[in-house]
N, C-alpha and C positions, 0 to 999 in steps of 0.2 A: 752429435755431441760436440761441445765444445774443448778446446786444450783444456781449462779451466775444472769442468766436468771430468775428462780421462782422468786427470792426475786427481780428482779427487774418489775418483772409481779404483784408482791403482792402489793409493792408499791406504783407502777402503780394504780392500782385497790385502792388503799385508797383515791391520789388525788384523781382520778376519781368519786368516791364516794360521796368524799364533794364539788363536782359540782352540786347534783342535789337540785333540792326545795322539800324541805321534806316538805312544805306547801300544798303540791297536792298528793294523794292517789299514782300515777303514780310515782313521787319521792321517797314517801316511800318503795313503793315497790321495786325498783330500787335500792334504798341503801339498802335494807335489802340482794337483790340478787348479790351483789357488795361484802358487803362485805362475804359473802358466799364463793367468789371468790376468793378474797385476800387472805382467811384461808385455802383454796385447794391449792394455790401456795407457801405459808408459807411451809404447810404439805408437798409440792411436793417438796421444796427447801432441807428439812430436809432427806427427800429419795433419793432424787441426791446426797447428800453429803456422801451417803452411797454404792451410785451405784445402788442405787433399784427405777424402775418408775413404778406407778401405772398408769394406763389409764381409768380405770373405778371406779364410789365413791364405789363399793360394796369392791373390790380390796382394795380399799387406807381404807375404813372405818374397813374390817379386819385387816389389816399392821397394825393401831393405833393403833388398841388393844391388840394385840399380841407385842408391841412394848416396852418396858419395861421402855425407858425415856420417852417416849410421852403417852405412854397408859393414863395418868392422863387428859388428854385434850381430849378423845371420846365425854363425853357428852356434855363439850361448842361444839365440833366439829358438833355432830350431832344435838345438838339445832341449829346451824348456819345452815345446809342443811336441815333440817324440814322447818325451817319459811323461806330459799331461797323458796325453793319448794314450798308451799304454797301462798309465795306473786306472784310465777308465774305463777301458776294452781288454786287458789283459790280466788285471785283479791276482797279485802274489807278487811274491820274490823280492820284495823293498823290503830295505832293513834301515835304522838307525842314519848309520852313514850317507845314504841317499841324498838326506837331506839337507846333509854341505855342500856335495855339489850342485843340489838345486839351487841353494843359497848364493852359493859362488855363480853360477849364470845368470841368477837375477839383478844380485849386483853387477855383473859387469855389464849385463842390458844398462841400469841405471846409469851406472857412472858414465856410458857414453852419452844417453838422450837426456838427464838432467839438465848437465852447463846448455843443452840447445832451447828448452823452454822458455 
């Protein structure tokens, strides 16, 4: 896929997101693994712009960090695919609040790989 493409798959994936009822555990979860998503195509937007595609998170999760403008965004990165991974495989215990800190790590994914596209 193209940068072009990712950032419009991320986008995608944001409306998409504030479709669900975060009032229902199923919601939560959903938005937690959404935006999870959005921040892989963000990331993926930023390595097409460079020529380089990751197809696997272990792949793209080294690229970050070895990455010298993005390295600073690994841990909101890998807080966002932890608690993805979890609301998928571990299903309970999300509340409400959850989902500013998911918020808060997606924007900070953003606001580093944004100004680089």
């Amino acid at each position: 896929m193209t940068k072009a493409a990712h950032l419009s798959k991320a986008q995608a994936n944001e409306t998409f997101r504030a479709t669900f009822d975060t009032n229902s555990a199923s919601g939560l979860e959903w938005s937690i693994t959404v935006a999870f998503y959005a921040a892989v195509h963000y990331v993926q937007a930023y390595f097409a712009s460079k020529g380089q595609t990751y197809m696997s998170h272990k792949l793209r999760d080294s690229a970050i960090q070895r990455d010298v403008s993005v390295r600073a965004i690994y841990s909101d990165y890998r807080a966002l695919e932890d608690w993805s991974r979890d609301a998928r495989y571990e299903h309970g215990g999300f509340i409400q609040g959850n989902l500013i800190y998911i918020r808060d790590r997606l924007d900070a994914v953003k606001r580093v790989i944004i100004p680089l596209l």
